[in-house]
matplotlib code that plots the C-alpha trace (Angstrom):
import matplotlib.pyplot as plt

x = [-11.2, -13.9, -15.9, -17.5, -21.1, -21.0, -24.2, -25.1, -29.0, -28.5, -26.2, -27.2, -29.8, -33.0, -35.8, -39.3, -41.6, -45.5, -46.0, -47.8, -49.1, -47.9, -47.4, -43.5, -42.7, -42.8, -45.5, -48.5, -51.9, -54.5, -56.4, -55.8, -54.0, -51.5, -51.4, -50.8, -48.2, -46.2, -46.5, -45.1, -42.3, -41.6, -41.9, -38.5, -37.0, -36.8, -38.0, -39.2, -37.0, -38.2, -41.8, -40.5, -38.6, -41.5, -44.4, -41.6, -42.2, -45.3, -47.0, -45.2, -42.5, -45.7, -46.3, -42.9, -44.6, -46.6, -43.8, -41.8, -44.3, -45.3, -41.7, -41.0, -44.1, -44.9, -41.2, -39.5, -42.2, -44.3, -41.9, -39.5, -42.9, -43.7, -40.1, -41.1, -44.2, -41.8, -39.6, -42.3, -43.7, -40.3, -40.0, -43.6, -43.7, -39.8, -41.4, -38.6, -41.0, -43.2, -40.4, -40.0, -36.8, -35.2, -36.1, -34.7, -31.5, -31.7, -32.5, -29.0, -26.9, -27.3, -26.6, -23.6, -22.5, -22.9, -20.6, -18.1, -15.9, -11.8, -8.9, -7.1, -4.3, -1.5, -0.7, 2.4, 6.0, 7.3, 9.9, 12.7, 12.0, 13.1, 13.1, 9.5, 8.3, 9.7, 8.1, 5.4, 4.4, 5.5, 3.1, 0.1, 1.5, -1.4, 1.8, 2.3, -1.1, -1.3, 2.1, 1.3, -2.4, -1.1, 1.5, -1.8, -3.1, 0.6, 0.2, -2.7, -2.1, 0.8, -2.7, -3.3, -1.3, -2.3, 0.0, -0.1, 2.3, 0.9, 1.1, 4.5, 6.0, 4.3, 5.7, 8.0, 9.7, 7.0, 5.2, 8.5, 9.3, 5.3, 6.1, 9.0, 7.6, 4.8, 7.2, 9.2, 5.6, 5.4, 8.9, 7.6, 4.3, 6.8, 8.9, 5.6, 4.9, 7.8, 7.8, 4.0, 5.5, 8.6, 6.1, 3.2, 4.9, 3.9, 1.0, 0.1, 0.0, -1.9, -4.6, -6.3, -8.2, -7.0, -3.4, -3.7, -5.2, -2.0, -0.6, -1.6, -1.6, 1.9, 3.3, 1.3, 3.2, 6.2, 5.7, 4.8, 8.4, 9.9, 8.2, 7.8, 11.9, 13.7, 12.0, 12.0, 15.5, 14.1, 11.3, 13.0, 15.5, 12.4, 11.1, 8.0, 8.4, 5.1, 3.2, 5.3, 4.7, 0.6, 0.4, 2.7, 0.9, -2.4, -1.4, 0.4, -2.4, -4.8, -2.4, -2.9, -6.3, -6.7, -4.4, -6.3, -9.5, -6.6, -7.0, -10.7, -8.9, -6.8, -10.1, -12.5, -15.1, -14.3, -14.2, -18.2, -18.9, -17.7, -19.9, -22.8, -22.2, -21.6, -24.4, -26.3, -25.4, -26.4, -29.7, -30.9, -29.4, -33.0, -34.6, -31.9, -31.8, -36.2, -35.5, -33.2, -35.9, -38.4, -36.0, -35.1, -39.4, -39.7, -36.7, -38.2, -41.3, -39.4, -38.1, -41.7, -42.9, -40.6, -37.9, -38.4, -39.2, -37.7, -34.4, -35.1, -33.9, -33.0, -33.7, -30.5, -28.2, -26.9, -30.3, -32.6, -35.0, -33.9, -32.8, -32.7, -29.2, -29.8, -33.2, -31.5, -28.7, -31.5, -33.3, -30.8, -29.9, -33.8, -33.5, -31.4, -33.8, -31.6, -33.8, -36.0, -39.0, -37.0, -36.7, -40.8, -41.8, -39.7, -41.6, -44.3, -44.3, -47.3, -48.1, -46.8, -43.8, -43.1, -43.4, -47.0, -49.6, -53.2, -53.1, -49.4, -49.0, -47.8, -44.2, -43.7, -44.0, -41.3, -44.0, -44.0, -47.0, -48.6, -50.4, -48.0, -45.3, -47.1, -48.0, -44.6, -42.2, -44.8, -44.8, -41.7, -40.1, -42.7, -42.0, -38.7, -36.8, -39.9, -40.9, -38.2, -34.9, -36.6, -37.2, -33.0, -32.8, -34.5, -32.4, -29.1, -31.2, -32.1, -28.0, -27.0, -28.2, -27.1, -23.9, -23.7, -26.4, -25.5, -23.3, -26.2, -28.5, -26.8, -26.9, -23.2, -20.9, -18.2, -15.8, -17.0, -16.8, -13.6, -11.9, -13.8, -12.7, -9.4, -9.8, -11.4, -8.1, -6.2, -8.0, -8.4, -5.2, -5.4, -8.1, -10.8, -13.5, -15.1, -13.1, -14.2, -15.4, -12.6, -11.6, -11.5, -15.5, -15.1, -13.3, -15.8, -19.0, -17.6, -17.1, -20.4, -22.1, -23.5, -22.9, -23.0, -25.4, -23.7, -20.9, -21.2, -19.6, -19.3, -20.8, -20.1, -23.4, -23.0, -19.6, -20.4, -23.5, -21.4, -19.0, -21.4, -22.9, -20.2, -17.1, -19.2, -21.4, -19.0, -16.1, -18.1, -18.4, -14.6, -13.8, -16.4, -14.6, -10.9, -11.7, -13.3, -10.5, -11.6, -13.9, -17.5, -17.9, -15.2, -16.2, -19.8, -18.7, -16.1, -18.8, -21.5, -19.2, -18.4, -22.0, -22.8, -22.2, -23.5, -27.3, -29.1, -29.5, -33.3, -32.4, -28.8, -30.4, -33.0, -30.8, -28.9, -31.9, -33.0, -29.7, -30.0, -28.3, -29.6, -27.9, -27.0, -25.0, -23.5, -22.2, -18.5, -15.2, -12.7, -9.9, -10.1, -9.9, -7.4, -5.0, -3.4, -2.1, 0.5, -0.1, -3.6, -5.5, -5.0, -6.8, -5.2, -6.7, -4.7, -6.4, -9.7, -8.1, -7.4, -3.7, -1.8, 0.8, 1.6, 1.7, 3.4, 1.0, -1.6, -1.7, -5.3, -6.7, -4.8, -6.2, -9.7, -9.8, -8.7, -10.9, -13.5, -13.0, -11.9, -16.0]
y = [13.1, 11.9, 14.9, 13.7, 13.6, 14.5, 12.2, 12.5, 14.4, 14.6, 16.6, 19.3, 22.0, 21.9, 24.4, 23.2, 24.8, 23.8, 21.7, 23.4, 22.7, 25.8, 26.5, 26.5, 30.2, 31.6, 29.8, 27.2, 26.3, 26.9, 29.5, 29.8, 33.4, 32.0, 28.7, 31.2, 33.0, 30.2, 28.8, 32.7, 32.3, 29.1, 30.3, 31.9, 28.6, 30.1, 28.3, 25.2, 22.8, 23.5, 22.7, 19.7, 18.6, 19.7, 17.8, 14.5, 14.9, 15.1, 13.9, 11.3, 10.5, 11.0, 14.2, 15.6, 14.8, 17.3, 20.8, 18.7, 18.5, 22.0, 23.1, 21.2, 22.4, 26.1, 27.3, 25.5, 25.5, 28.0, 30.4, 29.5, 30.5, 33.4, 34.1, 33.8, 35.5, 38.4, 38.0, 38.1, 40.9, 42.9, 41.4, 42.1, 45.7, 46.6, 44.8, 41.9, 39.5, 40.6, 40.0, 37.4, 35.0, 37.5, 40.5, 39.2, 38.5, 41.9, 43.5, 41.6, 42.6, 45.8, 45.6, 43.7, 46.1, 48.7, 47.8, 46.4, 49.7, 50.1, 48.0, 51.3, 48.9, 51.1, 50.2, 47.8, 49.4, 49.8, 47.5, 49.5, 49.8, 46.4, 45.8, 47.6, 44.9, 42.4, 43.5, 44.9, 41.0, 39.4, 41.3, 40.6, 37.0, 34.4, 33.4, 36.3, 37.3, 33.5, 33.9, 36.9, 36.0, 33.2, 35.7, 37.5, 34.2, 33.2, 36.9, 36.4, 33.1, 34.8, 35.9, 32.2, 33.6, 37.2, 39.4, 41.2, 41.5, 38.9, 36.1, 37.4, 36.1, 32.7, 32.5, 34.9, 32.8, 31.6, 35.4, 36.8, 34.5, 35.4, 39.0, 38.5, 36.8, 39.2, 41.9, 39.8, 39.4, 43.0, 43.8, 41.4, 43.2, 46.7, 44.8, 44.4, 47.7, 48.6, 46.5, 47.8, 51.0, 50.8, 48.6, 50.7, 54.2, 56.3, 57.7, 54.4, 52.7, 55.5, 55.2, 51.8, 52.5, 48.8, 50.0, 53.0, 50.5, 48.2, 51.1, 52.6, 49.5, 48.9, 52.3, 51.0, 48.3, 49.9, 52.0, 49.2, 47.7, 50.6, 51.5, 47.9, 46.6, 50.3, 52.1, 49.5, 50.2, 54.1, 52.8, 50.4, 53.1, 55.4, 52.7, 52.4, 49.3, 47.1, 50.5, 50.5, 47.2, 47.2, 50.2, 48.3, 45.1, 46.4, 48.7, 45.7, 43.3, 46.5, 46.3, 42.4, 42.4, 45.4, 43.3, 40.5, 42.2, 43.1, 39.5, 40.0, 42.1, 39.7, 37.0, 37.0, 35.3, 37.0, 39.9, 38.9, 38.2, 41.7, 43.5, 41.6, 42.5, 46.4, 46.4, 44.6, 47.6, 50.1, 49.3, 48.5, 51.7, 53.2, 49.7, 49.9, 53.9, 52.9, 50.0, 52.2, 54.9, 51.6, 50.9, 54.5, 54.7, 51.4, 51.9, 55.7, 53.6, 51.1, 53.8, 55.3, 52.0, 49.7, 51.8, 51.2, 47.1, 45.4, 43.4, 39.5, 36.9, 38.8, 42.3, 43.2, 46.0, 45.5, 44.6, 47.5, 50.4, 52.7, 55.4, 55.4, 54.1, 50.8, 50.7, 50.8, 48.3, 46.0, 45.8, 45.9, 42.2, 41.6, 41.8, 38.7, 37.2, 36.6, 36.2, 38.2, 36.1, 36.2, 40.2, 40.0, 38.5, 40.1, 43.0, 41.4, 41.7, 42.2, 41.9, 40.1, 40.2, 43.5, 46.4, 48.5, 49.8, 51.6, 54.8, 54.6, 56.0, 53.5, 55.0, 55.1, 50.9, 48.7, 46.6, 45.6, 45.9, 42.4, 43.6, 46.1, 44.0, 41.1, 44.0, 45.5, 42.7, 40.8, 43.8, 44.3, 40.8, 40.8, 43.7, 44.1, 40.2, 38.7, 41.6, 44.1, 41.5, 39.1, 42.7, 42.5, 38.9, 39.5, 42.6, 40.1, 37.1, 39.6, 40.8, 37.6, 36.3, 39.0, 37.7, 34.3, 33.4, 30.8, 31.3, 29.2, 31.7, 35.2, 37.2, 37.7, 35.7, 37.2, 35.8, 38.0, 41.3, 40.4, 39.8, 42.9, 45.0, 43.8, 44.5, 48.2, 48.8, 48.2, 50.2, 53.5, 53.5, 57.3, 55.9, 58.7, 55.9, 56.7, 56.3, 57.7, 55.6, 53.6, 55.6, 52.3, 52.1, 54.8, 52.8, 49.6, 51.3, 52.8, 49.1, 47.8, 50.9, 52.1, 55.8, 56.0, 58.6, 60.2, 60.0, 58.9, 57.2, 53.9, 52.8, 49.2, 48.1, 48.9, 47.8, 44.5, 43.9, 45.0, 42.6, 39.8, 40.6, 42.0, 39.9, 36.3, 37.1, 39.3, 36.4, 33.2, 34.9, 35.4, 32.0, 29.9, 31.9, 31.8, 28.0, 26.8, 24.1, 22.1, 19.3, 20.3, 18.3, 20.2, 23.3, 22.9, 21.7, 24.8, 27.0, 25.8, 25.9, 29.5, 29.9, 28.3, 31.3, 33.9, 35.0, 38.1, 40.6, 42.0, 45.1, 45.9, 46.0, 48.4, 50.6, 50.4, 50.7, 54.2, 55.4, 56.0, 53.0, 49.7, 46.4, 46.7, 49.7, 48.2, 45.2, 45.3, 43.1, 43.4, 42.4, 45.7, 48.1, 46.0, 45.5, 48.9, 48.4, 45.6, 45.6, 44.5, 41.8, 40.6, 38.0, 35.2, 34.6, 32.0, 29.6, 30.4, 31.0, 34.6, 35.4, 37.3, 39.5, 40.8, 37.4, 38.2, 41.3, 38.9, 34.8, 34.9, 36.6, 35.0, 32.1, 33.2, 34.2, 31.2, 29.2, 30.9, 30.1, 26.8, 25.6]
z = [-17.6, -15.1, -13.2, -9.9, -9.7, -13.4, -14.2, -10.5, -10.4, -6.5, -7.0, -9.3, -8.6, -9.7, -10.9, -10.0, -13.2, -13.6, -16.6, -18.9, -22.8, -24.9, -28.9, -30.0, -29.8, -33.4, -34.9, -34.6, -36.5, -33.8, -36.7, -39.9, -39.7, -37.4, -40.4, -43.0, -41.1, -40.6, -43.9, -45.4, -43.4, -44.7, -48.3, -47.4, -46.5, -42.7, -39.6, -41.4, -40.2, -36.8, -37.7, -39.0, -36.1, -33.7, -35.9, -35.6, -31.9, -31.9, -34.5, -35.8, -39.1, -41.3, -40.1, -41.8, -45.3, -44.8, -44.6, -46.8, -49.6, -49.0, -49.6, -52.5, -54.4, -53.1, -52.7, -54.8, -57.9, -56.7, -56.6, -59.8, -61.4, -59.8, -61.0, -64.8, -64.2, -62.9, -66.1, -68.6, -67.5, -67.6, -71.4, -72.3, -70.9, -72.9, -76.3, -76.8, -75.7, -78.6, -81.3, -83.6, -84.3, -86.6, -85.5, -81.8, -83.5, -84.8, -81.7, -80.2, -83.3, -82.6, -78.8, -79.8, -82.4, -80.1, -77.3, -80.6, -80.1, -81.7, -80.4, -80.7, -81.4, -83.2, -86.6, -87.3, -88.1, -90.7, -91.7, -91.3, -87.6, -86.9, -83.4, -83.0, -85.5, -83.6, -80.4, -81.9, -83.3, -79.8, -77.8, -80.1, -79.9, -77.9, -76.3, -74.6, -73.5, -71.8, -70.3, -68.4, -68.0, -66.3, -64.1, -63.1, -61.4, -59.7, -58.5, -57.0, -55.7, -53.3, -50.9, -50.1, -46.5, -44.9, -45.2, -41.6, -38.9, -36.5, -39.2, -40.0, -36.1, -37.4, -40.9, -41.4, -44.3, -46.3, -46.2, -47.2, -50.1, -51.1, -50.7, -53.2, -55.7, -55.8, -56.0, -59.1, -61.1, -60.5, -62.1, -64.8, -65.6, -65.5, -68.4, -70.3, -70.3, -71.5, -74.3, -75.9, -75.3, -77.1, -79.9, -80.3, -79.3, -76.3, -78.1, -79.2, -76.2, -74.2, -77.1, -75.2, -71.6, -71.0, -71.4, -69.0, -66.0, -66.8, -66.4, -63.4, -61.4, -62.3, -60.9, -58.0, -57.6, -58.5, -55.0, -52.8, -53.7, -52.5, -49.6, -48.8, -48.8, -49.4, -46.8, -43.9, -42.4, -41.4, -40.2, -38.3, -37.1, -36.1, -33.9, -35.7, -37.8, -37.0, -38.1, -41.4, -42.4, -41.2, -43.6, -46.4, -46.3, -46.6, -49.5, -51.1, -50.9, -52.4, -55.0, -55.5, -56.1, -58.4, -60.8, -60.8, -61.9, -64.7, -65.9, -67.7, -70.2, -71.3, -71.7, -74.2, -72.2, -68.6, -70.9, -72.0, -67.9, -67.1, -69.3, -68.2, -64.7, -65.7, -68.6, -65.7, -63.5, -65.6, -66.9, -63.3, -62.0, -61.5, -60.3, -57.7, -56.9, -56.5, -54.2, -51.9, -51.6, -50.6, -47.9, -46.7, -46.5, -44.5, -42.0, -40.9, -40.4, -38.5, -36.4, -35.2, -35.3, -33.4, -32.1, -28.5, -28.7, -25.9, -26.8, -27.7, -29.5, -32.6, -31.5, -30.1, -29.7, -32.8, -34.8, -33.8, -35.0, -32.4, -34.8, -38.7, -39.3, -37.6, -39.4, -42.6, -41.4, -40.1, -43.1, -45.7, -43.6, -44.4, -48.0, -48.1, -45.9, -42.9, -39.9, -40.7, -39.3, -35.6, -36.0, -36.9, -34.0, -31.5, -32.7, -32.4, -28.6, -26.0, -22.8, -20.2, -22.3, -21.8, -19.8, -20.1, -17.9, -17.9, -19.3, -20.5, -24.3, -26.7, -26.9, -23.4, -23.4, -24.8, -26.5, -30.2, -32.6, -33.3, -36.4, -37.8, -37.7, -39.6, -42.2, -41.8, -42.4, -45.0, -47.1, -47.2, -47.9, -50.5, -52.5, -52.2, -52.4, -54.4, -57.0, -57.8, -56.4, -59.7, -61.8, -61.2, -62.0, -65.4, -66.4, -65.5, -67.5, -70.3, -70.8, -69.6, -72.8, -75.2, -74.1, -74.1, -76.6, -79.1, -82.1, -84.3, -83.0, -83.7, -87.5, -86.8, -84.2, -82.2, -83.7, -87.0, -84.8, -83.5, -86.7, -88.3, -85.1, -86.0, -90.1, -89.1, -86.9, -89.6, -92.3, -89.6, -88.8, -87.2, -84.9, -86.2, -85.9, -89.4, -92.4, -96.3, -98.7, -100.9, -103.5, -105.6, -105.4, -108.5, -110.6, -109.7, -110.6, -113.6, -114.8, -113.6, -115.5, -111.8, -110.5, -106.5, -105.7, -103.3, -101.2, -97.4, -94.6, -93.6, -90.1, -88.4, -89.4, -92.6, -93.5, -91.8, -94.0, -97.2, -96.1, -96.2, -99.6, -101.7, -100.8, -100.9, -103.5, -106.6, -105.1, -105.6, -109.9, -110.0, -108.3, -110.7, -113.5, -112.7, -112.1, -115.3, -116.2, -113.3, -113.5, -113.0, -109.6, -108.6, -109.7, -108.5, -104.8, -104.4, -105.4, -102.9, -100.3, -100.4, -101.1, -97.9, -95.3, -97.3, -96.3, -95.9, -93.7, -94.2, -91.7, -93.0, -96.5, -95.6, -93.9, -97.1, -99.5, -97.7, -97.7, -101.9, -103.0, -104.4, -104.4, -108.0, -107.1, -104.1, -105.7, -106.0, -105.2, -102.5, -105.1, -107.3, -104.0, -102.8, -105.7, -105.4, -102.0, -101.1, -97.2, -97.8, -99.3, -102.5, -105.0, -106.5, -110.1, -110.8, -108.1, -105.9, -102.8, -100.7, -99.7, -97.4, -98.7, -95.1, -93.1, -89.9, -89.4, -88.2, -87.7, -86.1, -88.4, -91.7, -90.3, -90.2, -93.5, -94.7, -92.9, -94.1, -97.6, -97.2, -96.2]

ax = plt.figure().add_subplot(projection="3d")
ax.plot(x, y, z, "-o")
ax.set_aspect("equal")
plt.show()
């Protein structure tokens, strides 16, 4: 559509200003405090695009080179070092920086160890309980965990529309037919509930802190089905239906989300993100509870310093100092460095930009502080996003890589936790976390000619380093025994490759040695303690290879065992 007079200058009113030469507004480079200034602020990647597009104007394209070079090599060099600088510090005043190789690994074994807690998986029926076995080896099933991981993400994939009333008049079909397939899934995860708790028993199942969150989401969902479809028709007959289904929607989307944070749970590496984040949370607690303080002491400041600056191009009634609530708000916003430069130099205001006269106290003006804002707002961006916000990076970097270090690198993988997590669930099968000693150990040192010194319990640690010494090293004797008849080459290349994954543990053996016993007295096999009990493990003499007498209690970890001899 054409407007008349739309290009037409005749036509439009004019105001008549004197030209004048002036600096941009927030910045220039007439001193070198005003150059130093400007060049801060573009440390935090703020306002430098507008001296580049002001030094195009009016300098010239080979003017640009000039910010552009500065921001490729002070912020984004510069301060990637002053990063590691940060991050070496943290590691050099806790010690691990000071490590070496294996007593690093060390260090991380026993972090890993320490977070390694029970399943508090019940153990499996007995036979004559037929249907619990059957249940009982469906829900430890991989197929079964995917299928309802997967039911997580279709349940959460019913949000891609909000679920309010006004969308409702829009799509009134597609948010119903979301609202009933979230209510199915929900009827689903009820049904797997059921199931663990017919398998593992009541008790059983309210042994795992995992099982009680299923738990109490479920009953949550469970309520939003009936308030949310049952209960509409009296709401509707009260006359207060929009208010009924506001208050259900919001409760049933709640409900959504708090089952999706379900899924980590049911993923090994989600599993490993979530404890970064809450390990991450932990160990920073006081970092953070110091950097809080730091704020509350700036944002009083704030308030006596700038709480009665004039309103300006960031200084608004929303973004203010006038009293210590906004302060806080105001600089809370500052930490992630959004406009705070803007914010600075409205409080940087002076005369004739604001109201003051002779004789006025400074409090009665709406004038800024030049200086104390430059010392404000530098100080604070510095200490707080470039000092302690890296402190917070290198706690996350430091747990980060607990975590997700790599398998070549750690004494013990996680698969080898996992499967002895699973091994120690099965052995403490009244989930007292410490078990005795086998009684078989007796028998084993009386035919070795040893006595055990005394009598004490088994940690983690412990059982994982005996597990490493005694079962390779006493099994690689009986294997090269039992398998005489074989050709040498044959017999020579079956022994090196169980040799192959057995090492030493220097720390594990200390701990050992100043318990009271020496290696001579710990050496023993896992086929003698073992032989007594049919449910367990037992070893084949007539060919070097470990069976499982008890398949079908568990595939994963008959596989692992095999594997593990088959190197």
């Amino acid at each position: 559509m054409e407007v008349y007079g739309k290009n037409d200058d005749k036509l439009h009113p004019k105001i008549i200003v004197p030209r004048v030469w002036t600096n941009p507004r927030n910045f220039n480079f007439d001193h070198i405090g005003n150059a130093m200034l400007a060049l801060f602020e573009t440390l935090s990647y703020k306002g430098w695009n507008v001296i580049r597009d002001i030094l195009y104007l009016r300098q010239g394209p080979w003017a640009v080179l000039f910010i552009h070079i500065y921001v490729f090599i002070g912020c984004m060099i510069g301060l990637t070092l002053f990063v590691g600088v940060v991050v070496a510090n943290y590691t050099e005043n806790r010690g691990t920086a000071l490590l070496t190789v294996d007593q690093r690994r060390w260090h991380d074994l026993k972090a890993r160890l320490k977070m390694a807690q029970p399943l508090h998986v019940p153990p499996k029926p007995p036979e004559s309980a037929k249907l619990r076995s059957y249940l009982y080896d469906l829900t430890l099933s991989r197929a079964f965990k995917q299928s309802f991981a997967i039911l997580v993400v279709v349940n959460s994939f019913t949000l891609v529309v909000p679920w309010n009333v006004e969308e409702e008049k829009q799509r009134r079909n597609v948010l119903f037919g979301l609202t009933v397939l979230s209510a199915f899934c929900n009827i689903l995860f009820t049904i797997e509930i059921l199931l663990k708790a017919v398998a593992f028993t009541v008790r059983g199942f309210w042994q795992s802190r995992r099982n009680r969150g299923d738990f109490f989401i479920t009953m949550l969902g469970l309520t939003w089905i009936v308030f949310h479809f049952l209960f509409q028709v009296p709401a509707y007959i009260a006359g207060g239906i929009n208010e009924w289904k506001r208050l259900t929607y919001t409760f049933g989307y709640m409900v959504v989300i708090l089952r999706f944070f379900t899924i980590a749970g049911r993923k090994s590496t989600l599993k490993m993100l979530m404890l970064t984040v809450l390990m991450s949370m932990v160990r920073s607690l006081f970092i953070i509870a110091a950097m809080f303080l730091l704020v509350l002491f700036y944002a009083y400041t704030g308030v006596i310093l700038f709480g009665m600056v004039k309103y300006g191009q960031a200084v608004s009634k929303h973004v203010n100092f006038r009293n210590g609530r906004e302060a806080l708000v105001v600089l809370f916003r500052s930490v992630t460095g959004e406009d705070w430069n803007d914010i600075m130099h409205d409080c940087m205001r002076s005369p004739p930009f604001c109201y003051w006269a002779e004789g006025l106290n400074y409090w009665e003006t709406d004038c800024g502080n030049y200086f104390g804002a430059i010392l404000y707002f530098c100080s604070f961006y510095l200490i707080i996003t470039y000092i302690v916000l890296n402190v917070l990076v290198a706690i996350i970097m430091e747990n980060f890589s607990l975590f997700y270090s790599s398998e070549e690198d750690a004494l013990l993988s996680y698969a080898d936790i996992r499967n002895f997590q699973q091994v120690w669930n099965y052995v403490d099968a009244d989930q007292k976390q410490n078990f005795e000693s086998f009684d078989s150990r007796d028998s084993i040192e009386e035919e070795s000619g040893s006595k055990k010194k005394a009598r004490r319990r088994n940690s983690i640690p412990e059982l994982v380093g005996e597990a490493r010494k005694f079962m390779f090293g006493s099994l690689a004797k009986r294997l090269e025994k039992a398998s005489e008849t074989k050709a040498g080459k044959d017999r020579r290349g079956t022994l090196k490759q169980i040799q192959m994954p057995t090492y030493e543990l220097p720390d594990l053996e200390e701990n050992l040695d100043e318990a009271g016993d020496s290696p001579q007295e710990r050496r023993h096999s896992v086929d003698t303690p073992l032989s007594n009990n049919p449910e367990l493990l037992v070893l084949n003499t007539s060919t070097p290879s470990v069976e499982f007498n008890t398949i079908e209690q568990n595939q994963d970890l008959h596989q692992w065992w095999t594997d593990l001899f088959e190197l």
